[in-house]
MMTF fields as JSON, N, C-alpha, C and O atoms, coordinates in Angstrom:
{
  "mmtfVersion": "1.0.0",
  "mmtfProducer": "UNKNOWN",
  "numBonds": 483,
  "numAtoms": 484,
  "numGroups": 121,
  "numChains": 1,
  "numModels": 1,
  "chainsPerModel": [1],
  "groupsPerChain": [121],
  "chainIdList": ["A"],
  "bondAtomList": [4, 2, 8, 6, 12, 10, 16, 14, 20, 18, 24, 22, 28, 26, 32, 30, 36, 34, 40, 38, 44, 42, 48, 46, 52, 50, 56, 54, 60, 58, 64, 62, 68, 66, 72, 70, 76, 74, 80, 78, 84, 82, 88, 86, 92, 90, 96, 94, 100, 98, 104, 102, 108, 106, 112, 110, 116, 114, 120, 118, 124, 122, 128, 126, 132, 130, 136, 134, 140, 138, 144, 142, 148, 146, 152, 150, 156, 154, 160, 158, 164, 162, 168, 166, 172, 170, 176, 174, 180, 178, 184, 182, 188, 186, 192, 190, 196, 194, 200, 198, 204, 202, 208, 206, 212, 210, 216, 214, 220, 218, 224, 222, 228, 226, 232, 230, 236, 234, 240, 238, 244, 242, 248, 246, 252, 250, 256, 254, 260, 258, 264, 262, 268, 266, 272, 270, 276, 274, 280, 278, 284, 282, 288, 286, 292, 290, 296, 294, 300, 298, 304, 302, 308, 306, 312, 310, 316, 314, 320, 318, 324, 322, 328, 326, 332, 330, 336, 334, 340, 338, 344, 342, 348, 346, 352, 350, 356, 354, 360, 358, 364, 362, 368, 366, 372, 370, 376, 374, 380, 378, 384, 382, 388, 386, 392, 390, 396, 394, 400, 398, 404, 402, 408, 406, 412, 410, 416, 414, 420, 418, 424, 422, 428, 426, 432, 430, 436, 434, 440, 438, 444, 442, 448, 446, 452, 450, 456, 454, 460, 458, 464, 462, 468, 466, 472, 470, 476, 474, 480, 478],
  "bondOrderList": [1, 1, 1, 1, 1, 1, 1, 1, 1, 1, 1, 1, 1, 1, 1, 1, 1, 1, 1, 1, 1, 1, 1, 1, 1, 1, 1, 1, 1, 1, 1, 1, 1, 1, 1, 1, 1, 1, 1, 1, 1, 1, 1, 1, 1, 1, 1, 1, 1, 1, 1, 1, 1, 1, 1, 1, 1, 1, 1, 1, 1, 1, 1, 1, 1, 1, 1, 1, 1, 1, 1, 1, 1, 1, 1, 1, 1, 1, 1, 1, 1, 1, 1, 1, 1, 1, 1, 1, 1, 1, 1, 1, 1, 1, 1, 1, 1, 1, 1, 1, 1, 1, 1, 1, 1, 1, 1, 1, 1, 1, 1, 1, 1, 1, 1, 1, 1, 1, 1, 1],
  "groupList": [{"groupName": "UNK", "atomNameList": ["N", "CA", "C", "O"], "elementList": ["N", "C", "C", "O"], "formalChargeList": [0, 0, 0, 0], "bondAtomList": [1, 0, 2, 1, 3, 2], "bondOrderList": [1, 1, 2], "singleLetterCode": "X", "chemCompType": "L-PEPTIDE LINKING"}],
  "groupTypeList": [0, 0, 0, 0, 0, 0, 0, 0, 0, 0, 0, 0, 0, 0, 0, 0, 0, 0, 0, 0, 0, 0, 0, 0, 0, 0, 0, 0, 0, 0, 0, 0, 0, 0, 0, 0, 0, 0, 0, 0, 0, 0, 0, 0, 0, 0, 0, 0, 0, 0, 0, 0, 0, 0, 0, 0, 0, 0, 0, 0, 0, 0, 0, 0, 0, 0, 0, 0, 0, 0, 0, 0, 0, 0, 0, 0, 0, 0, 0, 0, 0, 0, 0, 0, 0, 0, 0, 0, 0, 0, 0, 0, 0, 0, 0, 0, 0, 0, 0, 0, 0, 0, 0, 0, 0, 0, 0, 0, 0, 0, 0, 0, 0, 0, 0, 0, 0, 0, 0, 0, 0],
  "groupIdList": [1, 2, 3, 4, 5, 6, 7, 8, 9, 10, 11, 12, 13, 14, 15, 16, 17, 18, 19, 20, 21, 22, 23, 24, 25, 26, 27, 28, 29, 30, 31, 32, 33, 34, 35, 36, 37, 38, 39, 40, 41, 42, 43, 44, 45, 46, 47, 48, 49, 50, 51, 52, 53, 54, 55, 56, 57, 58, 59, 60, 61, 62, 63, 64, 65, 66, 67, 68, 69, 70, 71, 72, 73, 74, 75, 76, 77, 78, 79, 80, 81, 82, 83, 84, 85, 86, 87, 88, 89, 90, 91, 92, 93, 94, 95, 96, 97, 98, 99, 100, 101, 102, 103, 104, 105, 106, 107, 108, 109, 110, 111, 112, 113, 114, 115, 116, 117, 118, 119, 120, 121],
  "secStructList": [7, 6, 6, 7, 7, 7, 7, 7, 6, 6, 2, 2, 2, 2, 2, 2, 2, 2, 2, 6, 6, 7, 1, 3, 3, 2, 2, 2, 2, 2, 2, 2, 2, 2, 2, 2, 1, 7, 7, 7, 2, 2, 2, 2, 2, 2, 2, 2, 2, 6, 6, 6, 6, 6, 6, 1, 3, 3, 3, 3, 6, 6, 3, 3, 3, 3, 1, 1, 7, 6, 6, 2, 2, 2, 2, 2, 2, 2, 2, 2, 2, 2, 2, 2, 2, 1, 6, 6, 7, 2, 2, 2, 2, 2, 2, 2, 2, 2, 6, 6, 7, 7, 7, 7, 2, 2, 2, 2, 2, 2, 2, 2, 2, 2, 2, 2, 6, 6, 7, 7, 7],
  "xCoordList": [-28.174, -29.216, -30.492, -31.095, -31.011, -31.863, -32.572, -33.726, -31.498, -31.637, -31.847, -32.258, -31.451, -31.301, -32.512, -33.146, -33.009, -34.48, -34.676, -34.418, -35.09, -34.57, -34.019, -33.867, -32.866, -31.902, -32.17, -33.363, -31.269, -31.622, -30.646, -29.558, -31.647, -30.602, -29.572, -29.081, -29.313, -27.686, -26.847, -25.693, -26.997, -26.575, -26.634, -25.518, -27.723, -27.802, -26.878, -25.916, -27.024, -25.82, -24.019, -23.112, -23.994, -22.795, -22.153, -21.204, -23.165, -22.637, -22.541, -21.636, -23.136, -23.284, -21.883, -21.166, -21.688, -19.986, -18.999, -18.06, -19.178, -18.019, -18.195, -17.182, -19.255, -19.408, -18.429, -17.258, -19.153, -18.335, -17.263, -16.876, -15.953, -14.9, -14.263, -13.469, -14.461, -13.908, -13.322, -13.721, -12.136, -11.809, -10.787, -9.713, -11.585, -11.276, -10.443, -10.77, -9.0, -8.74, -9.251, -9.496, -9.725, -10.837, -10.583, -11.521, -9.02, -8.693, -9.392, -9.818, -9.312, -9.578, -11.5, -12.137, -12.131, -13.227, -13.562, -14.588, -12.772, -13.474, -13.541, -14.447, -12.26, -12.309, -13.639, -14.317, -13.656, -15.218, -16.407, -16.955, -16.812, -17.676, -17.848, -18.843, -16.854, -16.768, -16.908, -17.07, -16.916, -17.377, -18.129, -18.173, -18.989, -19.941, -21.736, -22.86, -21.189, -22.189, -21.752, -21.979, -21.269, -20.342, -20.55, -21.14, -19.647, -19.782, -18.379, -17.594, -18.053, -16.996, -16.403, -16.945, -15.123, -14.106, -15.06, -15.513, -15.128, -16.07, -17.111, -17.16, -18.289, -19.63, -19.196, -19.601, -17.848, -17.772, -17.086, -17.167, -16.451, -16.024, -16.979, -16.753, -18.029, -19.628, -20.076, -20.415, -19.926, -20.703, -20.208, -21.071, -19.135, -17.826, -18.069, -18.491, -17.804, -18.423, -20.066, -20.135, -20.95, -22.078, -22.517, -23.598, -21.825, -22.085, -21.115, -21.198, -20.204, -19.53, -20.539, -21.198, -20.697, -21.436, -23.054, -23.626, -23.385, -24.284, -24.384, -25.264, -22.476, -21.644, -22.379, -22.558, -22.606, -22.484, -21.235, -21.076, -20.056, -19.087, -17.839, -17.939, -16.753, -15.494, -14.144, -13.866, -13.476, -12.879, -11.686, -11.999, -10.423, -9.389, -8.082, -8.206, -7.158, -6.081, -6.352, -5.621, -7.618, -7.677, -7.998, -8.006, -8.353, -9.509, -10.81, -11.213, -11.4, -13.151, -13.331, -12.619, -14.637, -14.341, -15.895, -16.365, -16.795, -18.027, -18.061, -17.279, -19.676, -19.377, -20.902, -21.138, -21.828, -22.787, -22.942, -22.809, -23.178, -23.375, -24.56, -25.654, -24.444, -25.115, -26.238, -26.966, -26.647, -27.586, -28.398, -29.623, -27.595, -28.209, -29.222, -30.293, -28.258, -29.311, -29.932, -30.63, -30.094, -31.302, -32.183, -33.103, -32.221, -33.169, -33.97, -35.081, -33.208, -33.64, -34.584, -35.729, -33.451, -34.34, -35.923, -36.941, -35.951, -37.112, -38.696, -39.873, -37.755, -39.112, -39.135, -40.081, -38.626, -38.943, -39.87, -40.838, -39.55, -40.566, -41.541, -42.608, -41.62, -43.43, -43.964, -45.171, -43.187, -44.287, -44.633, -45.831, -43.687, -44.034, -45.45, -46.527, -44.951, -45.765, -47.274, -48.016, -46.918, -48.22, -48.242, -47.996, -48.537, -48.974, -48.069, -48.425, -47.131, -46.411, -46.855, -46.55, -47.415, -48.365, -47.358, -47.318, -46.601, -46.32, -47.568, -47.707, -48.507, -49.195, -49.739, -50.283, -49.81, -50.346, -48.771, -48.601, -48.064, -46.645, -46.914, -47.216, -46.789, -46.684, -47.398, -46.947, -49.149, -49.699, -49.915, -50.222, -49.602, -49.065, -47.781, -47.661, -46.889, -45.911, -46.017, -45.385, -46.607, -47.449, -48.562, -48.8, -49.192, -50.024, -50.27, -49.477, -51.079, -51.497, -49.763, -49.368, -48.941, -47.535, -47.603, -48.086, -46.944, -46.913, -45.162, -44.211, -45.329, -43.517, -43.496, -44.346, -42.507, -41.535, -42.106, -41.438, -42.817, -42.835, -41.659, -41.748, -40.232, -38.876, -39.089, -39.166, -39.191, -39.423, -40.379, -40.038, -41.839, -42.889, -42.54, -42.828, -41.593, -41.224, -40.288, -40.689, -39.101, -38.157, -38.955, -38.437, -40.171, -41.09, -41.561, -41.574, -41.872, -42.657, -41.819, -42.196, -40.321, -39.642, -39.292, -39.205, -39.07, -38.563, -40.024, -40.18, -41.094, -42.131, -42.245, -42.351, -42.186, -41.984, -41.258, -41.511, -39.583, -38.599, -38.882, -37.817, -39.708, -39.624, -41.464, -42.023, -42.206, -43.324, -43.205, -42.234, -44.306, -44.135, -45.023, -46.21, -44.37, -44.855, -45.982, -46.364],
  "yCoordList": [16.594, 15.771, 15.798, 14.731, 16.535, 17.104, 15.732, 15.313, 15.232, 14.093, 12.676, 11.714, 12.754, 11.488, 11.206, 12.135, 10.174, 10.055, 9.961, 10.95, 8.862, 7.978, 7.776, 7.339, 7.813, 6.643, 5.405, 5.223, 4.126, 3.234, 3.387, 3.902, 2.676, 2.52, 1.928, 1.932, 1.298, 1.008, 1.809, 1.582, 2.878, 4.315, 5.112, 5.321, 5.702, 6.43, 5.856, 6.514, 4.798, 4.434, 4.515, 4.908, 3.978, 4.03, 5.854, 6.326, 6.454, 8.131, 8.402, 9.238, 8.186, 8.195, 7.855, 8.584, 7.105, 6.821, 7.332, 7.549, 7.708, 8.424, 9.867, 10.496, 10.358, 12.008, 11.75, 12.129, 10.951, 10.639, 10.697, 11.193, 9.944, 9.588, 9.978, 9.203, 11.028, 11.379, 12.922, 13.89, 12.675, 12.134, 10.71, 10.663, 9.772, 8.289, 7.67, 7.973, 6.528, 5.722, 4.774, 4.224, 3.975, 3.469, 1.754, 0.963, 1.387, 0.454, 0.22, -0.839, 1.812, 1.724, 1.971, 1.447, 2.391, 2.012, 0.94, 0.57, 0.074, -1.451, -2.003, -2.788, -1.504, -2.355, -1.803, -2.407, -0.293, -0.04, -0.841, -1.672, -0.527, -1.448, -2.66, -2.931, -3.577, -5.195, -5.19, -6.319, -4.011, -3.759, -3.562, -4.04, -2.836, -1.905, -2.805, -3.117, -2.843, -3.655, -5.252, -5.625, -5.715, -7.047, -7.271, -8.187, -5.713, -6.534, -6.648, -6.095, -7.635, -7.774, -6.511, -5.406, -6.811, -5.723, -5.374, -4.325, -6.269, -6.233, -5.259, -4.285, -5.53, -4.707, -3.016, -2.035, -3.355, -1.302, -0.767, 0.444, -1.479, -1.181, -0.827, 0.126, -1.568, -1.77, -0.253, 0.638, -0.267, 0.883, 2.191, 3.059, 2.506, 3.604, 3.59, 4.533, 2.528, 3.118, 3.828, 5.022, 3.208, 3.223, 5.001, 5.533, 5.48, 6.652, 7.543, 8.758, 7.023, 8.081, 8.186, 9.225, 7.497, 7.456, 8.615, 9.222, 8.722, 9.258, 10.797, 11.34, 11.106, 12.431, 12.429, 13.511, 11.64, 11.914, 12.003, 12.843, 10.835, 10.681, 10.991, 11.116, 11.021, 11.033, 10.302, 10.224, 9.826, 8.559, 9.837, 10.604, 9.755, 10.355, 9.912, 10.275, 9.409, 8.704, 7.364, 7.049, 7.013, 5.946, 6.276, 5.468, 7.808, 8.531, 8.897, 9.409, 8.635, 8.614, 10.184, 10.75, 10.727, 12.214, 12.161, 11.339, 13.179, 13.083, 14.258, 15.164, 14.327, 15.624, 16.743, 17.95, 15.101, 15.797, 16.175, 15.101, 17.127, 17.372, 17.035, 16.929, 16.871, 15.518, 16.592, 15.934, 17.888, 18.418, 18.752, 18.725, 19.013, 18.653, 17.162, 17.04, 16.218, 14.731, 14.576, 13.569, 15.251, 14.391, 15.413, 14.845, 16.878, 17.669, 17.403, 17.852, 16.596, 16.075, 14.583, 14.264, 13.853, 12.479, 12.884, 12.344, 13.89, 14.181, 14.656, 14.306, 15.64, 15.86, 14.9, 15.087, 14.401, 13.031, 12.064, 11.4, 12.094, 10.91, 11.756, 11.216, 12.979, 13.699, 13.598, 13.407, 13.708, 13.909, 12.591, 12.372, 11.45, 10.246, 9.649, 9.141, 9.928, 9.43, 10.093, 9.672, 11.418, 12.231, 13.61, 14.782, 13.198, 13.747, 15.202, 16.056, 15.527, 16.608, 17.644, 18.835, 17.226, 18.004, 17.644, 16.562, 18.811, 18.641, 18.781, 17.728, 19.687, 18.907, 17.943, 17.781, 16.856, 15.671, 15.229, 15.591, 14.859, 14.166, 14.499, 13.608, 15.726, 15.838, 15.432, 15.029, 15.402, 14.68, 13.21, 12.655, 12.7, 11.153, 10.897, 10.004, 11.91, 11.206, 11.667, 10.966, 12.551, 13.27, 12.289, 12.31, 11.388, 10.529, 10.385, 9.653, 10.82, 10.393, 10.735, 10.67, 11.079, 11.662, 12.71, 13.617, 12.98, 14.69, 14.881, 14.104, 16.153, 16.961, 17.794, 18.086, 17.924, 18.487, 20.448, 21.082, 21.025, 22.638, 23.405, 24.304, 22.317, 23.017, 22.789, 23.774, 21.551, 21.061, 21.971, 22.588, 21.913, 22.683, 24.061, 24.384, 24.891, 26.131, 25.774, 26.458, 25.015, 25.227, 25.009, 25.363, 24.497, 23.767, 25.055, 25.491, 25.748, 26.97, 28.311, 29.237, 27.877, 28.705, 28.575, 29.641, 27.568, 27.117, 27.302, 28.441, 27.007, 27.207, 29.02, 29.668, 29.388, 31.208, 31.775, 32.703, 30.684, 31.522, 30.69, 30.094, 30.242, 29.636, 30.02, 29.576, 30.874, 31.166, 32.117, 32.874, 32.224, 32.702, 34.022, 33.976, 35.176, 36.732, 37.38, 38.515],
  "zCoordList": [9.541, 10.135, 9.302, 9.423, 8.619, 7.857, 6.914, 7.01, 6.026, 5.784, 6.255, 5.606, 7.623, 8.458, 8.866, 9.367, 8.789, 9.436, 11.111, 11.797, 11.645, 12.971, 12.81, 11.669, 13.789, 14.431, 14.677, 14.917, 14.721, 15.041, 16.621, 16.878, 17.418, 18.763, 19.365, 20.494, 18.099, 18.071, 17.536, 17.899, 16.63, 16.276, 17.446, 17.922, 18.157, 19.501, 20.307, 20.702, 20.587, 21.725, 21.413, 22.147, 20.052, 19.672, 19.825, 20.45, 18.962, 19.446, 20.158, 20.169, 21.448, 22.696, 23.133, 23.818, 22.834, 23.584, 23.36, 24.126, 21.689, 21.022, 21.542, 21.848, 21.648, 22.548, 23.591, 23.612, 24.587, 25.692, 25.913, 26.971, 24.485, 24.514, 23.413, 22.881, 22.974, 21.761, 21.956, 22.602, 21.049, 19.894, 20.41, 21.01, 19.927, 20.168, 19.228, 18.08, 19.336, 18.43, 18.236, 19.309, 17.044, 16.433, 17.147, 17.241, 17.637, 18.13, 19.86, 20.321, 20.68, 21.705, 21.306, 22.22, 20.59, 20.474, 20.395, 20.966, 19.636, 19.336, 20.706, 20.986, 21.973, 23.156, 24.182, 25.013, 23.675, 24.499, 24.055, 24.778, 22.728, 22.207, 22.707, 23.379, 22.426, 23.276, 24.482, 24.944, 25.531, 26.287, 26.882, 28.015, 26.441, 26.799, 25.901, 26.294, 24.992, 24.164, 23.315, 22.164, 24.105, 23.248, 22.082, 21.509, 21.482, 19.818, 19.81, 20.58, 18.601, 17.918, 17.127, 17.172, 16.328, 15.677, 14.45, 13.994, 14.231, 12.779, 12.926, 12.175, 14.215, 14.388, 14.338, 13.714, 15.651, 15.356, 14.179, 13.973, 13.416, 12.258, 11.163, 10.417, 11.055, 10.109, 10.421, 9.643, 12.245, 12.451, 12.239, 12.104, 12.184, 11.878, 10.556, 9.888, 10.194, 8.202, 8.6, 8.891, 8.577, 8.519, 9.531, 9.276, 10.28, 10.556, 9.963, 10.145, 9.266, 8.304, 7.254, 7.206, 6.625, 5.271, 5.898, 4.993, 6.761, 7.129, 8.258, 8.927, 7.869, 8.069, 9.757, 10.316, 10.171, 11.781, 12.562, 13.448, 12.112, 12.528, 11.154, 9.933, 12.087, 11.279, 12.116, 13.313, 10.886, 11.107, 10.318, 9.407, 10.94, 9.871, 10.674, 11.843, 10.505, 10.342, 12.02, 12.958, 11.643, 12.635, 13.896, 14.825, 14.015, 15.093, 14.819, 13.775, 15.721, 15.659, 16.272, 17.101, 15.514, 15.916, 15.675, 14.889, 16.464, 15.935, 15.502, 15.79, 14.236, 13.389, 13.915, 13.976, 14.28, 14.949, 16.119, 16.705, 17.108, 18.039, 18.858, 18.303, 20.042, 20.818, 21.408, 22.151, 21.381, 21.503, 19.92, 19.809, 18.943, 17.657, 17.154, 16.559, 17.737, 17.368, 18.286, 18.172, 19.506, 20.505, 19.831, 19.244, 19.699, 18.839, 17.594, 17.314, 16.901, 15.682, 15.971, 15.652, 16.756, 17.35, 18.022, 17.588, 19.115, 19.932, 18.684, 18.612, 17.887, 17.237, 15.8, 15.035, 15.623, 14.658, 15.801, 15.43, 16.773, 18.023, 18.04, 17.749, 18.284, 18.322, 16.978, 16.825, 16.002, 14.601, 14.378, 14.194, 14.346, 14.092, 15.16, 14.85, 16.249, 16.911, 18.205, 19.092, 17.403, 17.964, 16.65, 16.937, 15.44, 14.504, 14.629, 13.817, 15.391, 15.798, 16.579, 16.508, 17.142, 18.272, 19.624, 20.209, 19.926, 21.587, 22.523, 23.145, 22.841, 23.756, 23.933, 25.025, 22.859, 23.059, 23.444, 24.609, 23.146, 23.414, 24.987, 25.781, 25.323, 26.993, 27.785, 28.858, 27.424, 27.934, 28.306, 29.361, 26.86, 27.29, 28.289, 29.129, 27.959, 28.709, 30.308, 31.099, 30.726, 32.103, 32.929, 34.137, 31.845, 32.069, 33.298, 33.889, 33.886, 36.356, 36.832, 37.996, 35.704, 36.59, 37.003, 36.325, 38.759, 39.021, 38.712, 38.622, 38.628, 38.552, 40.087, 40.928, 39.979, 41.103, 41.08, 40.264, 41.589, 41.556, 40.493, 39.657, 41.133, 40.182, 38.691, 37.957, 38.19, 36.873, 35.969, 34.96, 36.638, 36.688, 35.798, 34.646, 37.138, 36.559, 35.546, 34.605, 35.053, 34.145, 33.116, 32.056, 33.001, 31.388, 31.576, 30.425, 32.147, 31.824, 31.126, 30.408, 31.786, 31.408, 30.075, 29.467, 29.459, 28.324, 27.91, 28.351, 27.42, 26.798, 26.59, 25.549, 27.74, 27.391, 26.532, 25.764, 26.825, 25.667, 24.649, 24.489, 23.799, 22.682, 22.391, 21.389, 23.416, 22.763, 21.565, 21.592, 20.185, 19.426, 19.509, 19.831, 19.198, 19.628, 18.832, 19.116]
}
């Protein structure tokens, strides 16, 4: 992932399905795809190259297999969205997205919890 910049969100979604449904044959993908997002044979084919070439996915005797893991790219996606778009500063990210919003007491505590185990000592 290191190399990968953003995603485009026709990449996110497409992995998204293949997590879902994988390890997938590339035939019964094309019928989700036309499905799910009406593309043609051609589009998920473009896109099966196009996330091989970019070692997210793997294609090997006509099964779709993913290589990245779907808690790995939302990790990579989330803080590519804070640096890009709040200089990489999480408390500004949280605050915008908190904006006049309240949380739940439960939520509350799990952000606190996770901020604790990832405070630096």
């Amino acid at each position: 992932m290191a190399d990968v910049k953003r995603l485009a969100e026709s990449d996110l979604r497409f992995l998204q399905l293949i997590w879902d449904h994988e390890p997938v044959a590339s035939m019964a993908l094309v019928a989700l795809c036309a499905e799910k997002f009406g593309w043609k044979k051609s589009t998920t084919y473009t896109m099966i190259k196009r996330l091989c070439e970019k070692g997210l996915i793997r294609n090997e005797n006509a099964v779709v297999s993913a290589c990245a893991r779907r808690s790995e790219v939302q990790a990579h996606e989330s803080e590519q969205f804070v640096e890009q778009t709040f200089a990489g500063s999480l408390p500004h990210f949280l605050a915008a997205f908190l904006n006049g919003k309240t949380i739940s007491a439960e939520d509350a505590a799990k952000l606190k919890r996770l901020i604790d185990e990832h405070k630096e000592e």
